[in-house]
VORO-931452 format. One record per residue (C-alpha): x, y, z. Coordinates in Angstrom, 1 decimal. Example, Ala and Ser with C-alpha at 12.3 -4.5 7.8 and 13.67 -1.06 7.14 Angstrom:
// residues 2
12.3:-4.5:7.8 .
13.7:-1.1:7.1 .
//
This chain:
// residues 629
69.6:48.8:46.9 .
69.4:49.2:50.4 .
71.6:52.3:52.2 .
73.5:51.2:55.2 .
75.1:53.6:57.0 .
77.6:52.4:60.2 .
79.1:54.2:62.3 .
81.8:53.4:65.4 .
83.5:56.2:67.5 .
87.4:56.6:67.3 .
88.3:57.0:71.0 .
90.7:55.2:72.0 .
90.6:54.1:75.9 .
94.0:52.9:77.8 .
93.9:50.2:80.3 .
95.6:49.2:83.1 .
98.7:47.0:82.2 .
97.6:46.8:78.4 .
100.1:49.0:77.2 .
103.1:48.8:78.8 .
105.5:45.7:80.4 .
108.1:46.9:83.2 .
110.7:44.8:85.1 .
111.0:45.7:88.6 .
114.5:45.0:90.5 .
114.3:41.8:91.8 .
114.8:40.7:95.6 .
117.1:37.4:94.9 .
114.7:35.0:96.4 .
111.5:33.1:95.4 .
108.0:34.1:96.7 .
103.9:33.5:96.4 .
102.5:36.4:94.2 .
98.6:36.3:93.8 .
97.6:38.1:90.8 .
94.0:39.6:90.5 .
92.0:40.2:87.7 .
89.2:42.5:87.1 .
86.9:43.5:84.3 .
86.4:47.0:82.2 .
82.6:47.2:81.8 .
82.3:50.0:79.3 .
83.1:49.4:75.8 .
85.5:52.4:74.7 .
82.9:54.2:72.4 .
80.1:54.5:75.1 .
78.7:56.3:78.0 .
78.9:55.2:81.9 .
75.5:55.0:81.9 .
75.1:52.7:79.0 .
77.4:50.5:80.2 .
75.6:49.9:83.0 .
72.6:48.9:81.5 .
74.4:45.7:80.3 .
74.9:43.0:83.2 .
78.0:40.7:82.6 .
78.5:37.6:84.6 .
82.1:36.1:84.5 .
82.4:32.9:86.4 .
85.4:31.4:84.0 .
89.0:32.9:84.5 .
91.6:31.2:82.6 .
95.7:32.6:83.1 .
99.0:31.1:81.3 .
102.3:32.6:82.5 .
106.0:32.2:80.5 .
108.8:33.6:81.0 .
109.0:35.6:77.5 .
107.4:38.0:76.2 .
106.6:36.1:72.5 .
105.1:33.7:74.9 .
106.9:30.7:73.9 .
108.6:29.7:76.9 .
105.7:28.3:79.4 .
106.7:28.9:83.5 .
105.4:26.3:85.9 .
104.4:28.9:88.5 .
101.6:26.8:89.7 .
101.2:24.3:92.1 .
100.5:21.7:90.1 .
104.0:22.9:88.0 .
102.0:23.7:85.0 .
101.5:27.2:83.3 .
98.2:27.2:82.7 .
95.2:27.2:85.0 .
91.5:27.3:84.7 .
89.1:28.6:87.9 .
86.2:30.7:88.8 .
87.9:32.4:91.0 .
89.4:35.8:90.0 .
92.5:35.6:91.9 .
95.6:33.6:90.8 .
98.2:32.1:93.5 .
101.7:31.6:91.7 .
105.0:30.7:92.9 .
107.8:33.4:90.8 .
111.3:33.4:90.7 .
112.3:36.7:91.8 .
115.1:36.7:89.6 .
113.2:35.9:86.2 .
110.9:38.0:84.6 .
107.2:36.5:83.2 .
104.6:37.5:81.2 .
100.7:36.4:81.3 .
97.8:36.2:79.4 .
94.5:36.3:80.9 .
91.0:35.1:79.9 .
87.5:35.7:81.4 .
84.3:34.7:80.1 .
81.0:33.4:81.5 .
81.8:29.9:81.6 .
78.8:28.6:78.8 .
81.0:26.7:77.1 .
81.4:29.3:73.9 .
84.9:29.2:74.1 .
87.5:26.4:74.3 .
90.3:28.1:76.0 .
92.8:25.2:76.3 .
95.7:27.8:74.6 .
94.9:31.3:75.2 .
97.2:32.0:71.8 .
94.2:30.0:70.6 .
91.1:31.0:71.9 .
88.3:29.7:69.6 .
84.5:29.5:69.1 .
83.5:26.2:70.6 .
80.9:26.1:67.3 .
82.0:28.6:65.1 .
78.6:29.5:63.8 .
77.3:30.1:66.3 .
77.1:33.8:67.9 .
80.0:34.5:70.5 .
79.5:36.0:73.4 .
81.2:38.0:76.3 .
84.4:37.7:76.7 .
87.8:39.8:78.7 .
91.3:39.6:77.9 .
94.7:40.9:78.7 .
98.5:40.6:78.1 .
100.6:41.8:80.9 .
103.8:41.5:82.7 .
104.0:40.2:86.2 .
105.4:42.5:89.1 .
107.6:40.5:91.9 .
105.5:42.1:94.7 .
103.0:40.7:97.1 .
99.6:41.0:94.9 .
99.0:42.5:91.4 .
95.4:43.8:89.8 .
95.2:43.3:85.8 .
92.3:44.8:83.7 .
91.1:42.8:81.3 .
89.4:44.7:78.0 .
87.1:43.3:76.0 .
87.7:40.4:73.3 .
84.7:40.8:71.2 .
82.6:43.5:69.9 .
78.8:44.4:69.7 .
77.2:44.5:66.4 .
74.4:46.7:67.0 .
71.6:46.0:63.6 .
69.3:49.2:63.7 .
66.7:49.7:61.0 .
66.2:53.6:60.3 .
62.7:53.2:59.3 .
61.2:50.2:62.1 .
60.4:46.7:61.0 .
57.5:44.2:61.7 .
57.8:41.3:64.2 .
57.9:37.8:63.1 .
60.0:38.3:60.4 .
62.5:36.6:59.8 .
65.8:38.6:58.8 .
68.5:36.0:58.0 .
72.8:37.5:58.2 .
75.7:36.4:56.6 .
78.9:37.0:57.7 .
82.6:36.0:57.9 .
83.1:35.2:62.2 .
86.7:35.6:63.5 .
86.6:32.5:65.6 .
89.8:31.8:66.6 .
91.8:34.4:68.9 .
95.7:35.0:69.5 .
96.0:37.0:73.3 .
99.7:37.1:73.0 .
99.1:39.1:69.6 .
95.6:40.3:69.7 .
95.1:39.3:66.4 .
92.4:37.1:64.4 .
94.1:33.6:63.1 .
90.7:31.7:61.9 .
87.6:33.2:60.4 .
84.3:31.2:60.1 .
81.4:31.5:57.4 .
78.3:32.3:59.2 .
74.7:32.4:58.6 .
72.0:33.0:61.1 .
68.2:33.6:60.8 .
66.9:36.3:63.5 .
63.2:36.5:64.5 .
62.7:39.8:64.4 .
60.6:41.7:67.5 .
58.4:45.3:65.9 .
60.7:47.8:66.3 .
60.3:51.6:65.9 .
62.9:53.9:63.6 .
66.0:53.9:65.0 .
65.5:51.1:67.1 .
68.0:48.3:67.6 .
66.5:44.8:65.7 .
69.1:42.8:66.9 .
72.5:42.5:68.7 .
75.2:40.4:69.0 .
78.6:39.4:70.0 .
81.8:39.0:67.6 .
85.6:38.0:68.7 .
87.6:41.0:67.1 .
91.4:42.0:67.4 .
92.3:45.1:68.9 .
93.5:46.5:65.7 .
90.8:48.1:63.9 .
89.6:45.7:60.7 .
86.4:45.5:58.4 .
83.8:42.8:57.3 .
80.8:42.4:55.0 .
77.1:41.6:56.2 .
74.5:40.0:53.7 .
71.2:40.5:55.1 .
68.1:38.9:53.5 .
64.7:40.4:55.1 .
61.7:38.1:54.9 .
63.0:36.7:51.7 .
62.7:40.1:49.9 .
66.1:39.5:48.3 .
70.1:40.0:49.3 .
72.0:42.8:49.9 .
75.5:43.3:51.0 .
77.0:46.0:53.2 .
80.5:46.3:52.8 .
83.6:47.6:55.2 .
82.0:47.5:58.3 .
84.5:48.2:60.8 .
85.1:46.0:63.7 .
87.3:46.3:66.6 .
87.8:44.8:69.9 .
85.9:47.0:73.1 .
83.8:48.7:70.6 .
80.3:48.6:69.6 .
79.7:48.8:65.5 .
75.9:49.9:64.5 .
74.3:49.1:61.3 .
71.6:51.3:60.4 .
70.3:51.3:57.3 .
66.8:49.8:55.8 .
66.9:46.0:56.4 .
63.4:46.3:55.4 .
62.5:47.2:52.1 .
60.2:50.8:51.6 .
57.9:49.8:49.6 .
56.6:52.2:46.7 .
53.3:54.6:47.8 .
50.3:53.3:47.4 .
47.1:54.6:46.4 .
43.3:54.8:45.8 .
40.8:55.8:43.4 .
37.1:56.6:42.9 .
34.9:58.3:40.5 .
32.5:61.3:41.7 .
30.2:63.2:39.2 .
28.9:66.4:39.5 .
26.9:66.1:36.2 .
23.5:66.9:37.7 .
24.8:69.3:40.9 .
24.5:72.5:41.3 .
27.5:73.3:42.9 .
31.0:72.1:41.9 .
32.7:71.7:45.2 .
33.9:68.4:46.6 .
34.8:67.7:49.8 .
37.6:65.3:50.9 .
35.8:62.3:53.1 .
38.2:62.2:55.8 .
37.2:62.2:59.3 .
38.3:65.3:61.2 .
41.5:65.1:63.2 .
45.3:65.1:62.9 .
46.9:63.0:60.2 .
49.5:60.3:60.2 .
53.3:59.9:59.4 .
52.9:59.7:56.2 .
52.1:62.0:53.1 .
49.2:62.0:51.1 .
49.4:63.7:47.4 .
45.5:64.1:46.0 .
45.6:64.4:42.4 .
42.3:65.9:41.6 .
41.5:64.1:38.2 .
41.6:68.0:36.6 .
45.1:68.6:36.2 .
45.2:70.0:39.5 .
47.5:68.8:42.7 .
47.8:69.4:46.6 .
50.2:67.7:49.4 .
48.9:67.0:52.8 .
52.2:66.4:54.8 .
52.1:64.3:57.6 .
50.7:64.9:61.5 .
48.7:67.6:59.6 .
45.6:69.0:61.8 .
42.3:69.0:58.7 .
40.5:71.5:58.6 .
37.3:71.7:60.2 .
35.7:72.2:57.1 .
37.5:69.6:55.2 .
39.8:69.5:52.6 .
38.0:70.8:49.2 .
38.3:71.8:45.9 .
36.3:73.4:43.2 .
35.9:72.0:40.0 .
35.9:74.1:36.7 .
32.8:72.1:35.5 .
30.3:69.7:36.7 .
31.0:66.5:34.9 .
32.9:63.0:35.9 .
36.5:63.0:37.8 .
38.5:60.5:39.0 .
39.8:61.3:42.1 .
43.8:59.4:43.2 .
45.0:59.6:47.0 .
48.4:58.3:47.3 .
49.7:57.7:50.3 .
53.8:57.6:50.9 .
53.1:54.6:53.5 .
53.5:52.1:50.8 .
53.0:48.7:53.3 .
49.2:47.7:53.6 .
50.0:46.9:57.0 .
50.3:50.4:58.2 .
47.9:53.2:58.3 .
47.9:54.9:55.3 .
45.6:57.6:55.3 .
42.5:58.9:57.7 .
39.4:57.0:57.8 .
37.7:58.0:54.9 .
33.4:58.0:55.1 .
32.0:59.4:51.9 .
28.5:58.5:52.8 .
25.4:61.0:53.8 .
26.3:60.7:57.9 .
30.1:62.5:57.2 .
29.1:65.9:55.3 .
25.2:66.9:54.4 .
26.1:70.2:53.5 .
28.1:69.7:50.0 .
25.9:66.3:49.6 .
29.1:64.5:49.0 .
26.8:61.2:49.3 .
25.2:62.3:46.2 .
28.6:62.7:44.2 .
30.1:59.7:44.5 .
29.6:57.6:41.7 .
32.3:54.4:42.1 .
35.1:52.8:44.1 .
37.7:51.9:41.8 .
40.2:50.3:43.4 .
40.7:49.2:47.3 .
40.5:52.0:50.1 .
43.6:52.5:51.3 .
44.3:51.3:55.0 .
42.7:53.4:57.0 .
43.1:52.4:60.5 .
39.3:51.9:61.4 .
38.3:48.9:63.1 .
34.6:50.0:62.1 .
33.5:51.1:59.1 .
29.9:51.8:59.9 .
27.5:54.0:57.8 .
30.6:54.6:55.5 .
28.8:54.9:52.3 .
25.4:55.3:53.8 .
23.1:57.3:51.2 .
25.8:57.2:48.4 .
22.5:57.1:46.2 .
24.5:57.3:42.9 .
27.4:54.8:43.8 .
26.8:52.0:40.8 .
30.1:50.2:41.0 .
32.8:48.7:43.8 .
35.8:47.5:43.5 .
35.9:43.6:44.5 .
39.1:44.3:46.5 .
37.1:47.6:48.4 .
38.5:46.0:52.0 .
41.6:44.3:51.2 .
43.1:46.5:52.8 .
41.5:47.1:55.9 .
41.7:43.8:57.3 .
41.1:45.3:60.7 .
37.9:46.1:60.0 .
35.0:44.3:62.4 .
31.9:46.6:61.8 .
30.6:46.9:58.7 .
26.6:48.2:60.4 .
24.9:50.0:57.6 .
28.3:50.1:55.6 .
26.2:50.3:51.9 .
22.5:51.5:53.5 .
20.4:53.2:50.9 .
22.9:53.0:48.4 .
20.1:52.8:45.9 .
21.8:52.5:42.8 .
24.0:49.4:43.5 .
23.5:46.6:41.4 .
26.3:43.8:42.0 .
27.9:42.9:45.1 .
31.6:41.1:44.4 .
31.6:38.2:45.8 .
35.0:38.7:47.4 .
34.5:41.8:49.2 .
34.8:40.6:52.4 .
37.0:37.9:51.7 .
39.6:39.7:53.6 .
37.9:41.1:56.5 .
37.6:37.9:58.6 .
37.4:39.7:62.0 .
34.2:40.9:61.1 .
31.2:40.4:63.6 .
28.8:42.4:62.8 .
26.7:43.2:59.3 .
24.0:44.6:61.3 .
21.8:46.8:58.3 .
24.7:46.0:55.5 .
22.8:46.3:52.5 .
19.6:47.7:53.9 .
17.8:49.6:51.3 .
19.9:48.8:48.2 .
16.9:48.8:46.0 .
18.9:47.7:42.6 .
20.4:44.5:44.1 .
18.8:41.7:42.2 .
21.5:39.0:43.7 .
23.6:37.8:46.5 .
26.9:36.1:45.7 .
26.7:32.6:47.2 .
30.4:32.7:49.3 .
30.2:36.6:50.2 .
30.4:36.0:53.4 .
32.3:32.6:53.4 .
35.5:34.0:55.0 .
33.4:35.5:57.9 .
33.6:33.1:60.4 .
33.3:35.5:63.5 .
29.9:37.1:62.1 .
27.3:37.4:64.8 .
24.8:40.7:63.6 .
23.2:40.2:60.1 .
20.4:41.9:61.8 .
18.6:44.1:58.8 .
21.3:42.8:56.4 .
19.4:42.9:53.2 .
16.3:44.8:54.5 .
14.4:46.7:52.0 .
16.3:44.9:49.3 .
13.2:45.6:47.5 .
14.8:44.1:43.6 .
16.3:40.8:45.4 .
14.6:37.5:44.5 .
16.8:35.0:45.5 .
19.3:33.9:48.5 .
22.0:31.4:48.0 .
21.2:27.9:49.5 .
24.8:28.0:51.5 .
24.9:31.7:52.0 .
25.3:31.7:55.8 .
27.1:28.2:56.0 .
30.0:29.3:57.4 .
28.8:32.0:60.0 .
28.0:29.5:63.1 .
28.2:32.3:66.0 .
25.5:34.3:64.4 .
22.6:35.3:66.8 .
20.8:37.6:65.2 .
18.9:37.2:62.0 .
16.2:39.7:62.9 .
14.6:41.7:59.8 .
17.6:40.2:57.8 .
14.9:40.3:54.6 .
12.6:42.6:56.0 .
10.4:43.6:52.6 .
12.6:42.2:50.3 .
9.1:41.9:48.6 .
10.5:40.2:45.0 .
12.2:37.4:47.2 .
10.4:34.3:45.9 .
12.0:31.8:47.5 .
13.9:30.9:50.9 .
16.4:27.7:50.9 .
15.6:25.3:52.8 .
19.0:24.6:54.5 .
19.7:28.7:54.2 .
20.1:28.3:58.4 .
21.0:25.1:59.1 .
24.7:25.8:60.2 .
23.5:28.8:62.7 .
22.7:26.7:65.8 .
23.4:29.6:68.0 .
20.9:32.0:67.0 .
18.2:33.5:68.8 .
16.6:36.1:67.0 .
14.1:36.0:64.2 .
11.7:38.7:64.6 .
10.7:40.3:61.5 .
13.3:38.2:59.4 .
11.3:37.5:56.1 .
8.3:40.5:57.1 .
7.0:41.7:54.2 .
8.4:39.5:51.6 .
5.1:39.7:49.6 .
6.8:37.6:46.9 .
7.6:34.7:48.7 .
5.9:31.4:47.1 .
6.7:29.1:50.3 .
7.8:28.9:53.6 .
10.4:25.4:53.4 .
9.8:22.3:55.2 .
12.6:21.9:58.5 .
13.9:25.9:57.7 .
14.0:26.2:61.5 .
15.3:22.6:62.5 .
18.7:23.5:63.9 .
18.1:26.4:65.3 .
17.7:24.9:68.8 .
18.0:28.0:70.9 .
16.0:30.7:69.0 .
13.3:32.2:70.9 .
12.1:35.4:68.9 .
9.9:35.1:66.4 .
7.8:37.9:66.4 .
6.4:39.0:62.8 .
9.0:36.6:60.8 .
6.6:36.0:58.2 .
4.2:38.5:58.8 .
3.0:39.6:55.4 .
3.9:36.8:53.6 .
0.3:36.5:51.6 .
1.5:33.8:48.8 .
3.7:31.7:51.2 .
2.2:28.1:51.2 .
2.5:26.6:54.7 .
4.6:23.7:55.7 .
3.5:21.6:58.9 .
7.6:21.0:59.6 .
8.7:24.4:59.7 .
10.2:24.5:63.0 .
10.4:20.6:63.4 .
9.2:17.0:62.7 .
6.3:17.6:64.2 .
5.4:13.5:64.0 .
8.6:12.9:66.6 .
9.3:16.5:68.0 .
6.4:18.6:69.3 .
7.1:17.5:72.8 .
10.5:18.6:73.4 .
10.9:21.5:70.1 .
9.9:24.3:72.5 .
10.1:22.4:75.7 .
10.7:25.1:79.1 .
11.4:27.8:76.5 .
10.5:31.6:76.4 .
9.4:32.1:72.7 .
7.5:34.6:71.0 .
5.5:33.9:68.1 .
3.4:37.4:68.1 .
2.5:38.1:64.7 .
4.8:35.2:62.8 .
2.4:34.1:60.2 .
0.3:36.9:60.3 .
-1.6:36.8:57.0 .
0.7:33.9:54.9 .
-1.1:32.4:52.5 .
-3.9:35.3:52.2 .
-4.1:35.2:48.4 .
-4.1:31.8:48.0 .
-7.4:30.2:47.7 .
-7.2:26.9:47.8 .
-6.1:24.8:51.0 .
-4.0:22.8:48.6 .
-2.2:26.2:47.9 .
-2.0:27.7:51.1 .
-0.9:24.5:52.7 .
-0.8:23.0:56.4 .
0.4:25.3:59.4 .
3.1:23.9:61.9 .
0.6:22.9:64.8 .
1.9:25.5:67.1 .
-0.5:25.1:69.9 .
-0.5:21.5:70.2 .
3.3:21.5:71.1 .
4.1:20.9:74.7 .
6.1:24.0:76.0 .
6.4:22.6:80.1 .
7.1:25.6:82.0 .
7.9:28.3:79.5 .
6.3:31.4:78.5 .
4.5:31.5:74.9 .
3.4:34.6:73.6 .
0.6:33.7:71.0 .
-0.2:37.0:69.9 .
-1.6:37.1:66.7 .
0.0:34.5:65.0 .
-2.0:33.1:62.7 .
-4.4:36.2:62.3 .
-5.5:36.4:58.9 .
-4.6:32.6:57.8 .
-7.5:31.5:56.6 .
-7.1:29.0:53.7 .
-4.9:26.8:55.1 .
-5.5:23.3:55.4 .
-5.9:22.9:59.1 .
-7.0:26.5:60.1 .
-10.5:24.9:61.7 .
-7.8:23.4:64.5 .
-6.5:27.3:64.4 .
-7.5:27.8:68.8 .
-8.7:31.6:68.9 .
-6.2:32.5:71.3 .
-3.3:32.2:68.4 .
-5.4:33.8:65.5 .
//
């Protein structure tokens, strides 16, 4: 259950001609009077300066005069011999008997058509469920002298909703209530109550801060209501015997919002084969957050880092009794994934070399916690032991938009889930991902489905030296890449490349280097390059490449295409097809090269270097000109 606490100050501030009703002797004639009426703009239980943050505009004044005070017999004091009158003027012109005595009630409000004031000893809420809003009253005698000033007080109060602990915008926090709608001036007293409920949007908000405010009519005795609140559907709760009074603010401050629980991380080091027995936390250096982080050390043993704590310089360590497995818990008090949670958190070679943490780290169990970081570059880089990660490893960091060498070297990684980016879809840049994770013998077909705003995959699998085969649609999604240079640099047990493995990356521009070295590779497909209008660099792509048969349509049809494929363009082809095809022996085997140098390229720039040096089997490499060999 939710704690509210309220609060509303006791003062109690007199007005002019609220209290007290005088007869003056009378002169024994009749006369004009004009009665004036003014506004208090400070609610009783706050400050001068608080009040006059809060502009009020009145343009309605509404006065009914008798000549009793229970308000029952109406006097026709004005000129039209009524007792009532409605203007936007603040001063009154009546017509008294100097020898009777009458009593008014006054009304003021903006004029916005919230109130229907045809009887102020019924005032009421033009639509009672909706929120009221400013509004001045007073009950005073007349004087029999030439002009008269009343202050009016306030006929509502401000509900002020504060949440202690802050709450997220766009939420949507919906309030039920039982309005007073209907007023009685001549009393001050609520006749008619109304069933309310309203749905706020809620604006982020910091503790303490006020989430929403708004208007209720109240009498000027002090009474109480209840508020159910319902916060983004979390569930009901009631407050009870919030008090409410006319010219008084009432806050609500409690936790509309519901704390959620801590949350918190795991991960697996061993120290099996080390020769020390010291572990060093993986936090970045700096000052911590406002929250608490308990470390349970997987030994029995326990510390508390309290929050806006200054780390050491030298990290926050322990020392194990003996070198064997532990699991490792950080739990964080900030228990919404939203938040920050805990420091950024890099366990990899590039965050401590000393204690060779990227050595101990065997597994991510369970997501990071929310760190923060928009980039988690080199974050495990050199974790040469880490064998297992948690398929949920970035759900929590949905922030995150550099992942550049994120797993590099990780040499003992075998599976990649297939959801681990699922989450992370402001992500641009996988630039060296997976470079030189040696054990990875697969790539999950959708892994980077949800990554619609990649643009690096530069290096991505490089040196992915067990890998022999990419997913036909792995890249489908990711149509603003432009780089997919060295992407499977010496993946050299890659057999095979899908044919339609680019096909949605029109924007690319880069090559260079991307399948170098993949001495495994049985074939280069047939149209691999036919979207990919605007790439220029294709410097050593399949340099390397000795049992890669040859296709003629590589980059196009060449029967309909080779005079407008490369037409005014810049390319580079230095090196592409250096040495495909050397082991094969036949030209049946080695296949037909793409007839580079009988395209027509207009007036761009082609740099030939080298490209076919070292083809020599395949079926047209007679036509080969020297200048590209």
């Amino acid at each position: 259950m939710n704690k509210i606490l309220y609060y509303i100050m006791c003062a109690v501030l007199l007005l002019a001609g609220c209290t007290e009703e005088t007869d003056a002797l009378l002169p024994q004639s009749t006369g004009k009077v004009t009665v004036s009426m003014t506004a208090d703009t400070q609610y009783a239980n706050e400050s001068a300066p608080m009040a006059t943050t809060r502009a009020t505009t009145i343009s309605r004044y509404v006065m009914e005069v008798y000549t009793d005070e229970g308000c029952t017999i109406p006097a026709p004091v004005f000129a039209d011999n009524g007792n009532h009158k409605e203007q936007t003027s603040a001063d009154f012109v009546l017509t008294l008997d100097k020898n009777q005595s009458y009593h008014c009630l006054l009304w003021a409000d903006a004029g916005d058509g919230v109130y229907t004031v045809t009887d102020l000893k019924a005032v009421t809420l033009a639509d009672a469920t909706k929120e009221a809003s400013e509004a001045y009253y007073a009950k005073a005698a007349l004087e029999h002298k030439d002009a008269q000033t009343v202050t009016l007080k306030r006929a509502v109060t401000l509900v002020k909703l504060k949440d202690k602990n802050g709450v997220d915008a766009g939420k949507t926090l919906n309030l039920k209530y039982s309005q007073p709608s209907q007023l009685n001036l001549q009393t001050g007293a609520i006749t008619q109550e109304t069933q309310v409920s309203r749905n706020v949007t809620t604006q982020q908000t910091a503790a303490g801060e006020v989430i929403t405010e708004f208007y209720m009519p109240a009498s000027q005795a002090k009474t109480s209501f209840s508020l159910t609140f319902n916060y983004d559907g979390e569930g009901e709760e009631v407050v009870a015997d919030i008090p409410l009074q006319a010219n008084y603010t009432t806050g609500v401050t409690g936790e509309y919002k519901k704390q959620l629980p801590p949350d918190f991380m795991t991960f697996t080091i061993d120290l099996t084969n080390c020769s020390d027995k010291l572990y060093i936390l993986p936090f970045e250096n700096g000052i911590t957050g406002n929250y608490t982080l308990t470390i349970n050390w997987g030994d029995g043993k326990e510390e508390t880092i309290a929050p806006e704590t200054t780390l050491p310089t030298s990290g926050v360590s322990h020392t194990f009794a003996e070198n064997k497995e532990y699991t490792i818990t950080i739990t964080s008090s900030q228990g919404d994934v939203s938040k920050v949670q805990m420091p950024a958190f890099m366990p990899g070679y590039y965050h401590n070399t000393t204690k060779y943490n990227s050595k101990k780290l065997k597994a991510m169990n369970t997501p990071m916690l929310n760190t923060g970081e928009t980039s988690f570059s080199n974050c495990f880089y050199g974790c040469q032991f880490l064998t297992t990660i948690s398929a949920t490893l970035f759900n929590k960091n949905p922030q995150v938009t550099a992942f550049t060498s994120c797993f590099s070297n990780c040499l003992s990684l075998q599976d990649i889930p297939e959801q681990l980016f699922a989450m992370n879809e402001k992500a641009t840049t996988f630039t060296n991902c997976f470079s030189s994770c040696g054990s990875i013998t697969t790539i999950p077909a959708t892994l980077f489905a949800a990554n619609t705003q990649a643009v690096y995959f530069s290096g991505c699998f490089s040196y992915c030296t067990a890998l022999t085969k990419v997913p036909d649609a792995l890249f489908a999604t990711n149509t603003q890449v432009t780089d997919f240079s060295k992407c499977f640099t010496y993946c050299s047990d890659l057999t095979t490349i899908p044919a339609k493995l680019f096909e949605k990356n029109t924007l690319v521009t880069d090559f260079d280097k991307c399948f170098e070295g993949c001495s495994a590779l049985t074939e280069i497909p047939n149209l691999l390059f036919a979207t990919n209008k605007s790439a220029t660099g294709f410097s050593k792509c399949f340099s390397g490449c000795k049992e890669a048969k040859l296709n003629p349509n590589i980059f196009c049809n060449e029967a309909t295409e080779k005079t407008t494929r490369f037409l005014n363009m810049t390319i580079d082809f230095t090196y592409c097809f250096k040495s495909c095809a050397y082991s094969l022996n036949t030209s049946s085997a080695a296949g037909t090269a793409p007839a580079l140098w009988e395209y027509t390229y207009g007036s761009g720039t082609i740099t030939k270097t080298d490209c076919f040096e070292s083809v020599y089997t395949v079926s047209n490499s007679s036509a080969i000109p020297n200048e590209w060999k």
